[in-house]
C-alpha positions in Angstrom: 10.2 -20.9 18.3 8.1 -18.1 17.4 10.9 -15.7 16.8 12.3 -18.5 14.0 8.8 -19.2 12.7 8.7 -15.2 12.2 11.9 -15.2 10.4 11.6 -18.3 7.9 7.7 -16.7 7.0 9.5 -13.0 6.4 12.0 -14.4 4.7 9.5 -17.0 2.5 7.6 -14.1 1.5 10.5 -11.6 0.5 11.5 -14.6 -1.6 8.6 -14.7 -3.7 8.9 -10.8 -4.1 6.8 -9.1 -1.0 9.8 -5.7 -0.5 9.1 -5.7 3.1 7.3 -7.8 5.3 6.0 -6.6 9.3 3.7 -8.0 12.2 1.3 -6.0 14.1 -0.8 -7.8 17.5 -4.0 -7.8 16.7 -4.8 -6.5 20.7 -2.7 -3.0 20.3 -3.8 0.4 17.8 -6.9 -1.7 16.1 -9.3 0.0 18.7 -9.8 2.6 15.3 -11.0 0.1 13.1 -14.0 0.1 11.5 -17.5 -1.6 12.9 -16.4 -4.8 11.8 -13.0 -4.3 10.2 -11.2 -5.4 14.1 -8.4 -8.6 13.3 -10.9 -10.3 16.3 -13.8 -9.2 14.5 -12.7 -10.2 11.2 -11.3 -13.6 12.7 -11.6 -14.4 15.9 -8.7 -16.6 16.4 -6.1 -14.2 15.3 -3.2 -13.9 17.1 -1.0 -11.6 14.6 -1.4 -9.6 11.6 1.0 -10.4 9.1 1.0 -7.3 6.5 3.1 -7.2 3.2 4.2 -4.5 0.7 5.0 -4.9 -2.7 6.9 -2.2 -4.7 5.3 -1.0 -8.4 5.5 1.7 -11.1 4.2 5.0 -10.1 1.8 4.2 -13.3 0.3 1.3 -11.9 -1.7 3.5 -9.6 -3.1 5.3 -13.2 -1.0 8.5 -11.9 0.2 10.0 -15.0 0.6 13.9 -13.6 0.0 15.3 -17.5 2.4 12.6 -18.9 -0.5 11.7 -21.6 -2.1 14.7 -21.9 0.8 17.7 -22.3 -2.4 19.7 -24.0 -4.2 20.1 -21.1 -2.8 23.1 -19.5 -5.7 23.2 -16.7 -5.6 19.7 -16.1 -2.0 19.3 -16.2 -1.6 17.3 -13.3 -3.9 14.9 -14.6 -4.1 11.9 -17.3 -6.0 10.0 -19.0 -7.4 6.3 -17.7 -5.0 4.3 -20.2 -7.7 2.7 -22.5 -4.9 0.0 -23.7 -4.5 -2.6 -21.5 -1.7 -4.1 -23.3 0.5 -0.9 -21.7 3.3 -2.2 -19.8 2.0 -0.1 -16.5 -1.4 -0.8 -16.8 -0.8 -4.5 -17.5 1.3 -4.6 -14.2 -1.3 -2.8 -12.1 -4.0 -5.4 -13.3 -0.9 -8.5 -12.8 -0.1 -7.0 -9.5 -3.4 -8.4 -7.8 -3.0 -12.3 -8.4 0.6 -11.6 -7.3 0.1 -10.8 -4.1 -2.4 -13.4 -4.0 0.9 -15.8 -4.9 2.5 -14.0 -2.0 0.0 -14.6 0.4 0.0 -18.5 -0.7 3.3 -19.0 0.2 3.1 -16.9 3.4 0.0 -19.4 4.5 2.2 -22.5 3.0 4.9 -21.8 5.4 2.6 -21.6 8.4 0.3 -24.0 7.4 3.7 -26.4 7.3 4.4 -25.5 10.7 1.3 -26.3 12.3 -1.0 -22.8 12.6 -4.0 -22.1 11.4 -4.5 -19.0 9.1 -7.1 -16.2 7.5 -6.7 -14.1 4.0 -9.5 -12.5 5.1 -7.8 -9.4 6.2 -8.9 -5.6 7.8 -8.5 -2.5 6.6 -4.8 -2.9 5.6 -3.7 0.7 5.7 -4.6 0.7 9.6 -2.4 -2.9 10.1 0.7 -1.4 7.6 0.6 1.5 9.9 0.4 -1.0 13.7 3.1 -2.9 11.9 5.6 -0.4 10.9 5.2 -0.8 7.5 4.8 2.7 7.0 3.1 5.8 8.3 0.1 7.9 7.3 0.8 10.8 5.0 -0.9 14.1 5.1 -4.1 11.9 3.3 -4.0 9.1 5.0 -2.0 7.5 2.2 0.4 5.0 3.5 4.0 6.0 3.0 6.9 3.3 3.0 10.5 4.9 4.0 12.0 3.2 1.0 8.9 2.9 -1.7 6.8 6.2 -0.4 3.8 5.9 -2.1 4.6 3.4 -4.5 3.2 -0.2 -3.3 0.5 -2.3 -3.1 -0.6 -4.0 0.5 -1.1 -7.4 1.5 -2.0 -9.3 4.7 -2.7 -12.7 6.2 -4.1 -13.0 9.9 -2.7 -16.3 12.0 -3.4 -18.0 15.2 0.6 -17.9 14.9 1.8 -15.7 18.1 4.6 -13.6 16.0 6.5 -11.1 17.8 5.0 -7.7 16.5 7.6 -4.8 15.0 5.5 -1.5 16.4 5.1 1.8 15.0 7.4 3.1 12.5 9.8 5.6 14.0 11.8 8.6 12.7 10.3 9.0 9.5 8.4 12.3 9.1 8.0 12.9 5.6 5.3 15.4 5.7 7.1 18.0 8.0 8.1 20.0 5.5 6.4 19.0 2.4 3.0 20.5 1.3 3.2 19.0 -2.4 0.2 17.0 -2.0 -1.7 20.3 -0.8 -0.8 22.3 -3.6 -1.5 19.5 -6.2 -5.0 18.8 -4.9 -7.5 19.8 -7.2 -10.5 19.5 -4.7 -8.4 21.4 -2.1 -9.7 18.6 0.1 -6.3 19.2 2.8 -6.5 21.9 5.9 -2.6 22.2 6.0 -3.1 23.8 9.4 -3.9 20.1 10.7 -2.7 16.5 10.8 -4.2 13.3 9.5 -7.1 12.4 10.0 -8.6 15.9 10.6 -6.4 17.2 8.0 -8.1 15.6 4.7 -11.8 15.3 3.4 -12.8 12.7 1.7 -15.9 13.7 1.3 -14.6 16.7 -1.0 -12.0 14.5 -2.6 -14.5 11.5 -3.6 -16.6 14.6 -5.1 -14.1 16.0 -7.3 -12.4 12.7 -8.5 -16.5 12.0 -9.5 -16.2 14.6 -11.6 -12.9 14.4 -12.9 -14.1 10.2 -13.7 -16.5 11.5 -15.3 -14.7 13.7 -18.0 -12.3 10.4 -18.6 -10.0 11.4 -16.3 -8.2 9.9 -13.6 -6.9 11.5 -10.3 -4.4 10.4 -8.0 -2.1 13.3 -7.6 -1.5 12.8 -4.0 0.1 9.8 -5.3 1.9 10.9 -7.9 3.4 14.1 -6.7 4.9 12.6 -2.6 8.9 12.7 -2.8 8.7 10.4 0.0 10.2 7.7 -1.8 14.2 6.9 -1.9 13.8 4.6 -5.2 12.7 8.0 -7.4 13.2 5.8 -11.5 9.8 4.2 -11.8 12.0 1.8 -14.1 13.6 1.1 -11.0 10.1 0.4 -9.7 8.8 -1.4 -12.4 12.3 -4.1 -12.8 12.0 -4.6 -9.1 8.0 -6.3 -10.0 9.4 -7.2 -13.1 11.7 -9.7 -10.8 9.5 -10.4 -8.4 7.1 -12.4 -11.2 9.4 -13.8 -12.4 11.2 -15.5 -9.1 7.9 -16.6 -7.5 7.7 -19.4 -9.8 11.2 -20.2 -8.7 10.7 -20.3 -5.4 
């Protein structure tokens, strides 16, 4: 019964445009969460975390890696915060938040229907993406998806639903041989002699995207720069949302 319920939500939620869809038990991995940020703590009557990814443009995440400023040989890697909102990328990236809100919906229709009890109150979504197999952590703590890389936004619902859970990713080591983010980083904020966590500092990379923000700039080049994704043609990216708003009101 359980299985099926899993199925019919996955497949509910793919419909309406989630790309991929994974369950993580809210008793195994979350003993790294934030004061406060545990499934139990969050909700104590979850019983599975339902976590969601939904593709976008590379420029919905404002990473524009010189794109709009080809004058600014020191600060090539970097671009301006679009100041036009009616721009097709920065449109979707403000569009992309009451869609997964749609996804969600549904996802909570279809267990409502079937008798469970639910919570859009979520944790910290990177940490259930990664218990779920959605993706793993990249060099800074960036969620990677095998398929979209960097490329996605993250959703979640939390259910008294007992769903069978899908584990840890597997096999996909992206960062092995890849130092891109490194050598991009313009607060050097990566020790490439260590692994995530330990590897990356916020604390130096909140500094210098402060001062970058403040020269009207934008920085997201860890973004920008991983190869980890297969789908490389952010027009790709961007027809794949494109669909996704358009079938959720079909669904």
């Amino acid at each position: 019964m359980t299985n099926d319920l899993k199925q019919r939500l996955v497949d509910r939620m793919k419909q309406v445009g989630a790309y991929d869809v994974r369950v993580a038990d809210p008793n195994v991995g979350f003993e790294h969460s934030l004061k406060g940020m545990h499934p139990l703590e969050v909700w104590k009557q979850c019983r599975s975390v339902v976590v969601f990814a939904v593709a976008c443009s590379p420029k919905a995440n404002n990473t524009y890696i010189g794109l709009y400023a080809p004058w600014r040989e020191k600060e090539r890697n970097l671009g301006p915060v679009p100041k036009d909102i009616t721009s097709c990328d920065y449109a979707m990236d403000r569009l992309v938040r009451p869609f997964i809100a749609s996804v969600i919906l549904k996802g909570m229709t279809v267990l409502q229907e079937n008798g469970h009890n639910f919570s859009c109150a979520t944790p910290r979504l990177k940490l259930a993406a990664y218990e779920a197999g959605l993706g793993i952590y990249g060099r800074s703590g960036i969620i990677l998806h095998p398929v979209l890389g960097t490329r996605l936004r993250l959703g979640g619902i939390l259910t008294d639903a007992v769903l069978e859970p899908d584990g840890r990713l597997a096999g996909f080591e992206p960062c092995q041989d890849c130092d891109q983010c490194i050598t991009m980083c313009p607060a050097k904020a990566f020790d490439p002699a260590k692994s995530y966590p330990d590897s990356f500092s916020q604390q130096k990379c909140m500094a210098k995207r402060a001062e970058i923000e403040a020269r009207g700039l934008y920085c997201h080049n860890c973004y920008a720069v991983c190869p980890s994704a297969k789908l490389k043609d952010e027009e790709l990216l961007r027809i794949a949302e494109a669909r996704s708003f358009l079938k959720r009101d079909q669904a």
